[in-house]
Structures are given as structure tokens and as C-alpha cells.
Jmol script that loads the backbone (N, CA, C; Angstrom):
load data "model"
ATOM      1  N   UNK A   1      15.524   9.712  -6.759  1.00  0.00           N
ATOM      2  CA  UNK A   1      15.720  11.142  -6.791  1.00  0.00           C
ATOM      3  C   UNK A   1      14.409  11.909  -6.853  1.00  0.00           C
ATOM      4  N   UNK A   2      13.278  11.464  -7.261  1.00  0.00           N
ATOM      5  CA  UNK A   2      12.467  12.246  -7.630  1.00  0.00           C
ATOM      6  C   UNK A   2      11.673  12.350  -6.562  1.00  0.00           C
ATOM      7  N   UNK A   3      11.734  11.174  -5.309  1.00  0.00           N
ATOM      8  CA  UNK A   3      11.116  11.021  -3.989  1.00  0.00           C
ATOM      9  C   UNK A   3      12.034  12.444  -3.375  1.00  0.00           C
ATOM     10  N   UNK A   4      13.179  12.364  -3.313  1.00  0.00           N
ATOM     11  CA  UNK A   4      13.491  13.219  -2.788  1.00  0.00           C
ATOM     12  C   UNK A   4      13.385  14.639  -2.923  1.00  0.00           C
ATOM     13  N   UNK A   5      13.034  15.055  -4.232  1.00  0.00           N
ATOM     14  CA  UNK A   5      12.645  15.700  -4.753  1.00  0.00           C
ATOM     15  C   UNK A   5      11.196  16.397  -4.127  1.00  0.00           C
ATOM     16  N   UNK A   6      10.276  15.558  -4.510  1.00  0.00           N
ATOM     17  CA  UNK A   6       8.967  15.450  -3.774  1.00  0.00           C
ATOM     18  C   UNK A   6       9.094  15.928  -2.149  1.00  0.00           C
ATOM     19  N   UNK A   7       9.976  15.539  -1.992  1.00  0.00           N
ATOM     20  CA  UNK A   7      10.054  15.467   0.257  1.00  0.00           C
ATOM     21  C   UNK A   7      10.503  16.727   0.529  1.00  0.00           C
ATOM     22  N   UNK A   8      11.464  17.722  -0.791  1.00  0.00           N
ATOM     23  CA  UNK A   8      12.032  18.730  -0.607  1.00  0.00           C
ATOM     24  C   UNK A   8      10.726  19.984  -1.217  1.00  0.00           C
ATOM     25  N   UNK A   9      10.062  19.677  -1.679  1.00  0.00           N
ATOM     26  CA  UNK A   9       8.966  20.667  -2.540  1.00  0.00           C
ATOM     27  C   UNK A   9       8.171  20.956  -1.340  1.00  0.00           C
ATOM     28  N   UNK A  10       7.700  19.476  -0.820  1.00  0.00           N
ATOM     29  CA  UNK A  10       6.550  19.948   0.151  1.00  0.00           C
ATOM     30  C   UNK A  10       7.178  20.103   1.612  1.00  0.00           C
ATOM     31  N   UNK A  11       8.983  20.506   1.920  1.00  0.00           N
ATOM     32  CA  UNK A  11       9.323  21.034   2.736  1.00  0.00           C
ATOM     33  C   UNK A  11       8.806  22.240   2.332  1.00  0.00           C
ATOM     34  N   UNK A  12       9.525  22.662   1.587  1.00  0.00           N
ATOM     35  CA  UNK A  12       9.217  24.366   0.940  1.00  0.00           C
ATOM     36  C   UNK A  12       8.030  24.793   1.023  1.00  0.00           C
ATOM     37  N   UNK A  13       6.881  23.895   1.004  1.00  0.00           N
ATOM     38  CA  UNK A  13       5.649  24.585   0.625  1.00  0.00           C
ATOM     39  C   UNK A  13       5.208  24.666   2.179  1.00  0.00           C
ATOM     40  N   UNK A  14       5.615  23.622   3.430  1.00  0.00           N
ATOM     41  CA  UNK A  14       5.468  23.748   4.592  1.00  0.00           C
ATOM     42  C   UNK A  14       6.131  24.888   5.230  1.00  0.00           C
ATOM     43  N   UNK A  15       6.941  25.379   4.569  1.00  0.00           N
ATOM     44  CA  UNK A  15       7.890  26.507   5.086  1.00  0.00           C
ATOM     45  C   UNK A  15       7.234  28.020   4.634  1.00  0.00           C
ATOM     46  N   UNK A  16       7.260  27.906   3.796  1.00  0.00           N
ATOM     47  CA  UNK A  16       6.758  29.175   2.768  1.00  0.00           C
ATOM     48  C   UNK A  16       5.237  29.438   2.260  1.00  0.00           C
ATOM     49  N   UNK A  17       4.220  28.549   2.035  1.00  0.00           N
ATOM     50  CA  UNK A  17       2.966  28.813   2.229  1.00  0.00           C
ATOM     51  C   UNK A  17       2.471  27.998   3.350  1.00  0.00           C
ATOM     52  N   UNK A  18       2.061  27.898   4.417  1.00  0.00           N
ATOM     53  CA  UNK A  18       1.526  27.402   5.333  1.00  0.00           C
ATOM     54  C   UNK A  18       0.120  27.573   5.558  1.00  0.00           C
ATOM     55  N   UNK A  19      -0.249  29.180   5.552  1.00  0.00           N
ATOM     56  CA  UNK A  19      -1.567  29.328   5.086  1.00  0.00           C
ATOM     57  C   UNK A  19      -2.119  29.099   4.213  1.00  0.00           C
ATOM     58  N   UNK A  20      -1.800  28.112   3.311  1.00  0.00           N
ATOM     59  CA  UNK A  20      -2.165  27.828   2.004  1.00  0.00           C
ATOM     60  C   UNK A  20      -2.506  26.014   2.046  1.00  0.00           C
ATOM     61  N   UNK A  21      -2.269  25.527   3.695  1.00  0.00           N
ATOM     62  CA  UNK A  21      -2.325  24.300   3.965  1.00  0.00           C
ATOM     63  C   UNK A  21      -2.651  23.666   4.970  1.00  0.00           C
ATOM     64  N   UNK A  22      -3.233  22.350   5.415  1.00  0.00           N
ATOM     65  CA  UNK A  22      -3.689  22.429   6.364  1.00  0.00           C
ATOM     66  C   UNK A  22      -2.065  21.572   7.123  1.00  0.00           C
ATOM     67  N   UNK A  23      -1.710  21.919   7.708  1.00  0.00           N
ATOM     68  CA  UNK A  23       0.045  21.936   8.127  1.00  0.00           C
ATOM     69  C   UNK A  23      -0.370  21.040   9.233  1.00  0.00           C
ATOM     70  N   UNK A  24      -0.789  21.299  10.196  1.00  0.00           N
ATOM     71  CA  UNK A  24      -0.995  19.705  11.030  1.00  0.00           C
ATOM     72  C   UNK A  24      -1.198  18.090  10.929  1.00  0.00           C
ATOM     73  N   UNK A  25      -1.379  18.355   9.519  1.00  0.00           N
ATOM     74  CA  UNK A  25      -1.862  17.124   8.600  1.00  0.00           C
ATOM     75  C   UNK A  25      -0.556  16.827   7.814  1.00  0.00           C
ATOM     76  N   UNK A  26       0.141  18.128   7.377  1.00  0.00           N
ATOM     77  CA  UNK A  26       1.015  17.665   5.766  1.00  0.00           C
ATOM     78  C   UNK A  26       2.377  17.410   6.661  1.00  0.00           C
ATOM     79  N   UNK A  27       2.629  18.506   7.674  1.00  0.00           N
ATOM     80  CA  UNK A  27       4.185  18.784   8.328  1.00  0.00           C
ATOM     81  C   UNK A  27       4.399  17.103   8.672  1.00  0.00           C
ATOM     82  N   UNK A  28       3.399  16.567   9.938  1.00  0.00           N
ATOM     83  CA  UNK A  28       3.627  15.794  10.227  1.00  0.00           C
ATOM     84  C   UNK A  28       3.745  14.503   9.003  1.00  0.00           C
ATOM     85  N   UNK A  29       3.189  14.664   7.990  1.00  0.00           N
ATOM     86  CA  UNK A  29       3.945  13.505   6.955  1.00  0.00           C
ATOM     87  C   UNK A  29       4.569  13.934   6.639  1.00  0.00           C
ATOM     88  N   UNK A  30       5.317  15.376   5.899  1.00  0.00           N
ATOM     89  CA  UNK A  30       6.669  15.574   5.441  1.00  0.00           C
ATOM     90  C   UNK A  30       7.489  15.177   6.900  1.00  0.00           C
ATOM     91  N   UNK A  31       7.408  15.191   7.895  1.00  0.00           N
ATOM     92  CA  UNK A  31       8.595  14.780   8.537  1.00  0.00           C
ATOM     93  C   UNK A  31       8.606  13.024   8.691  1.00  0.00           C
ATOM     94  N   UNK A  32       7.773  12.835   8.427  1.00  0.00           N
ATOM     95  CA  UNK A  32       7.979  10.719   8.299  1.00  0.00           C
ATOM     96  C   UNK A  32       8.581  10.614   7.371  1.00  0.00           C
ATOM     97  N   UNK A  33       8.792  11.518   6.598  1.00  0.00           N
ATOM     98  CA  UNK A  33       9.511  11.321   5.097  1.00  0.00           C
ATOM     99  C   UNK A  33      11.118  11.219   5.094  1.00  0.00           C
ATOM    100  N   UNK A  34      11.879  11.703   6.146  1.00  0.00           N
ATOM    101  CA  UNK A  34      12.884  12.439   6.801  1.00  0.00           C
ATOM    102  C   UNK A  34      13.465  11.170   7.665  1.00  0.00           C
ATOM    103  N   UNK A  35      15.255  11.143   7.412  1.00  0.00           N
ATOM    104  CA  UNK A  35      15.792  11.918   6.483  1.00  0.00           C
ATOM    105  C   UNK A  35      15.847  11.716   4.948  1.00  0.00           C
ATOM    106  N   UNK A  36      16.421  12.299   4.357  1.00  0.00           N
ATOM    107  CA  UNK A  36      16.622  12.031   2.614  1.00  0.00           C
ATOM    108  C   UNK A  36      18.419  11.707   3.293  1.00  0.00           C
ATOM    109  N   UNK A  37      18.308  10.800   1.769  1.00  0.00           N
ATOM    110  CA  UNK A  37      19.391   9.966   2.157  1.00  0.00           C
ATOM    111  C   UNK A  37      20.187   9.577   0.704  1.00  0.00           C
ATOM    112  N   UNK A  38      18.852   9.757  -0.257  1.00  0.00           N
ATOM    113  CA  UNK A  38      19.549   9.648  -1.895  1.00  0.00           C
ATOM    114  C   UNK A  38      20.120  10.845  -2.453  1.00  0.00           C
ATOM    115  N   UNK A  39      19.787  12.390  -2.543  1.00  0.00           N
ATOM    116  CA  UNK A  39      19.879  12.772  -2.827  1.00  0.00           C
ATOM    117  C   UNK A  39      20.131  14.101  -2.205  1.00  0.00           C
ATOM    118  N   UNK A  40      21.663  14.124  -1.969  1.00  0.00           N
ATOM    119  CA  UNK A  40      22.784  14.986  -1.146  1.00  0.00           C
ATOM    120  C   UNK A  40      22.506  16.186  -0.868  1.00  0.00           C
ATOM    121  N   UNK A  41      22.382  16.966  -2.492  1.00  0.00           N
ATOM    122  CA  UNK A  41      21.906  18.240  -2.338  1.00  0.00           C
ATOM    123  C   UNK A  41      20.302  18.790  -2.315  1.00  0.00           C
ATOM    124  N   UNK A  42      19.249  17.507  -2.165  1.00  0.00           N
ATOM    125  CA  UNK A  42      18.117  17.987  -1.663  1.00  0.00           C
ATOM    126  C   UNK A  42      17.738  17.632  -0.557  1.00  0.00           C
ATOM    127  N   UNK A  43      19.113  16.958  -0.249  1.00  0.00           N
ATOM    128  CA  UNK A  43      18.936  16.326   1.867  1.00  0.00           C
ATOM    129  C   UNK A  43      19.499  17.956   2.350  1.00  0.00           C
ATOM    130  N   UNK A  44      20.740  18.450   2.075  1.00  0.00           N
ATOM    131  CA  UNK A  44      20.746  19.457   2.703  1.00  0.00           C
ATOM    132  C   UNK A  44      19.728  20.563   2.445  1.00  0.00           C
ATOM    133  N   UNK A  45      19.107  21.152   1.397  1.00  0.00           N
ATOM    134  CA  UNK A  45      17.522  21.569   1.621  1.00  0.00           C
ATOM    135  C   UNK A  45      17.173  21.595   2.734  1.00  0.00           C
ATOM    136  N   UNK A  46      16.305  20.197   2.633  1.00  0.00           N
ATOM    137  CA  UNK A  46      15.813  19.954   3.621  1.00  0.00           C
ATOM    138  C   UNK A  46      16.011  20.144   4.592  1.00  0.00           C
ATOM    139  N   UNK A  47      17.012  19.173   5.520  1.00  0.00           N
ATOM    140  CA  UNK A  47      17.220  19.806   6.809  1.00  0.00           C
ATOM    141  C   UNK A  47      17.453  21.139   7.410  1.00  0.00           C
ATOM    142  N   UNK A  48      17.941  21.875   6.312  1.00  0.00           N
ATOM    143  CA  UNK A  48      18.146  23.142   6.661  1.00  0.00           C
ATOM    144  C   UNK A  48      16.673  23.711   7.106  1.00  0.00           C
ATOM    145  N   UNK A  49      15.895  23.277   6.204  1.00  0.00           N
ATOM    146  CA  UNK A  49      14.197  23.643   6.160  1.00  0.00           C
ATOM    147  C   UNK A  49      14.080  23.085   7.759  1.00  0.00           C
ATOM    148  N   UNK A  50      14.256  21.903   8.389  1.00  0.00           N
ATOM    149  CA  UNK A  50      13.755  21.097   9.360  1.00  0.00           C
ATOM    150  C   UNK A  50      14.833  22.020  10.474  1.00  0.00           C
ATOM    151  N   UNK A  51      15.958  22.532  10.402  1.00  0.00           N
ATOM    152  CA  UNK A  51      16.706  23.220  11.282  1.00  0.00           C
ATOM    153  C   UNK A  51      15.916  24.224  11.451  1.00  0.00           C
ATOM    154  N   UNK A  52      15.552  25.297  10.220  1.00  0.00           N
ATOM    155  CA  UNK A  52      14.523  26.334  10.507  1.00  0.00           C
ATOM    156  C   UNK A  52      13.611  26.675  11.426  1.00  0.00           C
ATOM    157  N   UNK A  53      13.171  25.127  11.020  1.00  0.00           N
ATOM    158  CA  UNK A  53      11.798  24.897  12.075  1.00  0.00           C
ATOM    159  C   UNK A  53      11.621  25.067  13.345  1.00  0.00           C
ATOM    160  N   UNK A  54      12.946  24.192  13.773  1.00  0.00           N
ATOM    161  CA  UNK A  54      13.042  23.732  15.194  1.00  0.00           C
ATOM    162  C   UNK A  54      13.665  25.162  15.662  1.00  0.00           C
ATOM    163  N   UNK A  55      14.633  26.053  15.149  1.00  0.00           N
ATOM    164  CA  UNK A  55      14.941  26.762  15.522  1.00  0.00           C
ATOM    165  C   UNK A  55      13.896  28.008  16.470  1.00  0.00           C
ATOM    166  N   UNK A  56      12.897  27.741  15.062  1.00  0.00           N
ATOM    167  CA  UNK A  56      11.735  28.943  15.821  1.00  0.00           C
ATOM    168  C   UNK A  56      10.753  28.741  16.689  1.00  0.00           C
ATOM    169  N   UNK A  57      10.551  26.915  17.064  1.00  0.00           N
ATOM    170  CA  UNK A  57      10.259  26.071  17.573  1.00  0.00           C
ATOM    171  C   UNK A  57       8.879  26.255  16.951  1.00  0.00           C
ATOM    172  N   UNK A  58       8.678  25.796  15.824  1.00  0.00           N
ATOM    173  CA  UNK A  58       7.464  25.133  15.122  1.00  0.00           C
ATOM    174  C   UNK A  58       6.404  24.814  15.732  1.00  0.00           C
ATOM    175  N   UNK A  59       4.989  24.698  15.845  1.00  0.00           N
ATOM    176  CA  UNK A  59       4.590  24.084  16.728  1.00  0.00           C
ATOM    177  C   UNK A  59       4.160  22.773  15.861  1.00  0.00           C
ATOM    178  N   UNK A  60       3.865  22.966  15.160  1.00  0.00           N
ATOM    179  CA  UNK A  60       3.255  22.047  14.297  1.00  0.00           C
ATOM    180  C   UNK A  60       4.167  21.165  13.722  1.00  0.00           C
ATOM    181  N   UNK A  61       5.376  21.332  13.475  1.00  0.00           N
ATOM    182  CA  UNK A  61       6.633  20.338  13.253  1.00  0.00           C
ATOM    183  C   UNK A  61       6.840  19.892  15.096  1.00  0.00           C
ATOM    184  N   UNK A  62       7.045  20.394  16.070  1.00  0.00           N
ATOM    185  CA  UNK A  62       6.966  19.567  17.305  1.00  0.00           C
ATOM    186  C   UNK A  62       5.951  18.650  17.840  1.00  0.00           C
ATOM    187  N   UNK A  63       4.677  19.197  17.371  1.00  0.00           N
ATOM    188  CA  UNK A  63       3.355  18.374  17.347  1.00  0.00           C
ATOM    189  C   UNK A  63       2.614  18.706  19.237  1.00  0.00           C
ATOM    190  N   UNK A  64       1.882  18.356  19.474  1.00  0.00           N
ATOM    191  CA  UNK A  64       1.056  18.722  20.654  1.00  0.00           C
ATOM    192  C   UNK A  64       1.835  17.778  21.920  1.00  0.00           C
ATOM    193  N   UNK A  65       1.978  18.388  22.537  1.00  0.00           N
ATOM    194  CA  UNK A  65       3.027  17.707  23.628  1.00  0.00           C
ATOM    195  C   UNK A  65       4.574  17.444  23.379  1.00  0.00           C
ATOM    196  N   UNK A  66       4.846  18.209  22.143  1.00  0.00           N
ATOM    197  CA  UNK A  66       6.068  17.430  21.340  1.00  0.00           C
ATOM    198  C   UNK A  66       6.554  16.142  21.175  1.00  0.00           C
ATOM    199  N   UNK A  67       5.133  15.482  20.874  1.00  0.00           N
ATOM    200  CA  UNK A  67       5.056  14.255  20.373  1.00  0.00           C
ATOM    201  C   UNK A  67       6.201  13.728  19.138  1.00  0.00           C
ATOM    202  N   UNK A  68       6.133  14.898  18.478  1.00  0.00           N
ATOM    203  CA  UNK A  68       7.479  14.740  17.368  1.00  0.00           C
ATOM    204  C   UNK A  68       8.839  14.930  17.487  1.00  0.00           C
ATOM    205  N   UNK A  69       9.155  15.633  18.568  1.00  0.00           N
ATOM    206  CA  UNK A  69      10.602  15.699  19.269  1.00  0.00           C
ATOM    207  C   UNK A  69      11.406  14.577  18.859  1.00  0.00           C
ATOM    208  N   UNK A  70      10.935  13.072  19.526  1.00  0.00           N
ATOM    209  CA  UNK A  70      11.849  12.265  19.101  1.00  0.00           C
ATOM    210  C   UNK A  70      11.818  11.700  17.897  1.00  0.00           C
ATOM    211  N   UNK A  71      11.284  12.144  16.749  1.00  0.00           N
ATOM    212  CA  UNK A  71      11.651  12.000  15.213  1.00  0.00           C
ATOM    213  C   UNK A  71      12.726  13.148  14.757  1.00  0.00           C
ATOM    214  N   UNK A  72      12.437  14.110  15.451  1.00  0.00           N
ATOM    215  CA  UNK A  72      13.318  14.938  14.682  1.00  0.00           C
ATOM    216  C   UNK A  72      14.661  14.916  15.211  1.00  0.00           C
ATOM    217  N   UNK A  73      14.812  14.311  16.585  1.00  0.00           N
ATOM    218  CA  UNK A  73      16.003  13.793  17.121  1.00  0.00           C
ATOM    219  C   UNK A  73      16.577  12.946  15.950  1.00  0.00           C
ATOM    220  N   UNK A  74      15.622  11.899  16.052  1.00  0.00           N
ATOM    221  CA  UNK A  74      16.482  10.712  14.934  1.00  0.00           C
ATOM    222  C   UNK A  74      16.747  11.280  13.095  1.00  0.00           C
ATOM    223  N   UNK A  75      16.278  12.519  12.725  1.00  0.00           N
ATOM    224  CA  UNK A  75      16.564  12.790  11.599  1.00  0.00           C
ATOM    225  C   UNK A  75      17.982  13.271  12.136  1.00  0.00           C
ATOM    226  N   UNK A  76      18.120  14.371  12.916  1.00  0.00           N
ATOM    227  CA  UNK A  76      19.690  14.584  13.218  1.00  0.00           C
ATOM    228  C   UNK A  76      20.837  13.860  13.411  1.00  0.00           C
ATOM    229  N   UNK A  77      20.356  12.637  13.980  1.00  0.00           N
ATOM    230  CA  UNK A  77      20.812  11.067  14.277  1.00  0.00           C
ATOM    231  C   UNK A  77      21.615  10.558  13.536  1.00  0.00           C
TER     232      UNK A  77
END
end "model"
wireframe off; spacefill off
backbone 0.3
color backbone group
């Protein structure tokens, strides 16, 4: 729980301070982290956070060429 915990904080902090991070570096490990799978109500968090993303099409959660596309496929998966 407390991993998940952890995976859901530094969604938030990828979401909500970004300028406060270097996000090309952190996004792409918060999304290796993905999905959460122990802990129900900080998996939905999350993805909601990771729906966000994609919605506004992130660039930095898609990555350069959208190299990350097919991870975030398989979190929906």
C-alpha cells in the first residue's frame, strides 16, 4: 500500500507542480510504475491522473516520438 501510495503522490506532483520538476525524467518513471494493482482507491487516482494526461495529450507522458504510447496502452490493458 504504501508503494502505491508513493506512485499516486508523485502522480499528483507530475500533474499539479510540473514546474517544480524536471518531468521528462520523473513522468517517464511514474509511468513504469503503472498500473497500481494493490490498492483500488489509489489505482483509480491514478489513472484518472494518467487519463488527464493523455486527454490533453501530454507531451512528456507520450515521450518524443510517442515512444510511451505503447505503455500507456498496456496500463489501460
Amino acid at each position: 500500500m504504501a508503494y502505491d501510495n508513493a506512485v499516486s503522490a508523485l502522480g499528483k506532483i507530475c500533474q499539479f507542480h510540473r514546474d517544480s520538476i524536471d518531468s521528462t525524467q520523473i513522468i517517464p518513471a511514474w509511468l513504469s510504475c503503472l498500473p497500481i494493482k494493490g490498492d483500488l482507491i489509489e489505482a483509480k487516482v491514478v489513472h484518472e491522473l494518467l487519463c488527464s494526461m493523455v486527454e490533453r495529450s501530454d507531451m512528456e507522458l507520450l515521450g518524443p516520438n510517442n515512444q510511451y504510447v505503447p505503455k500507456i496502452v498496456s496500463v489501460f490493458a
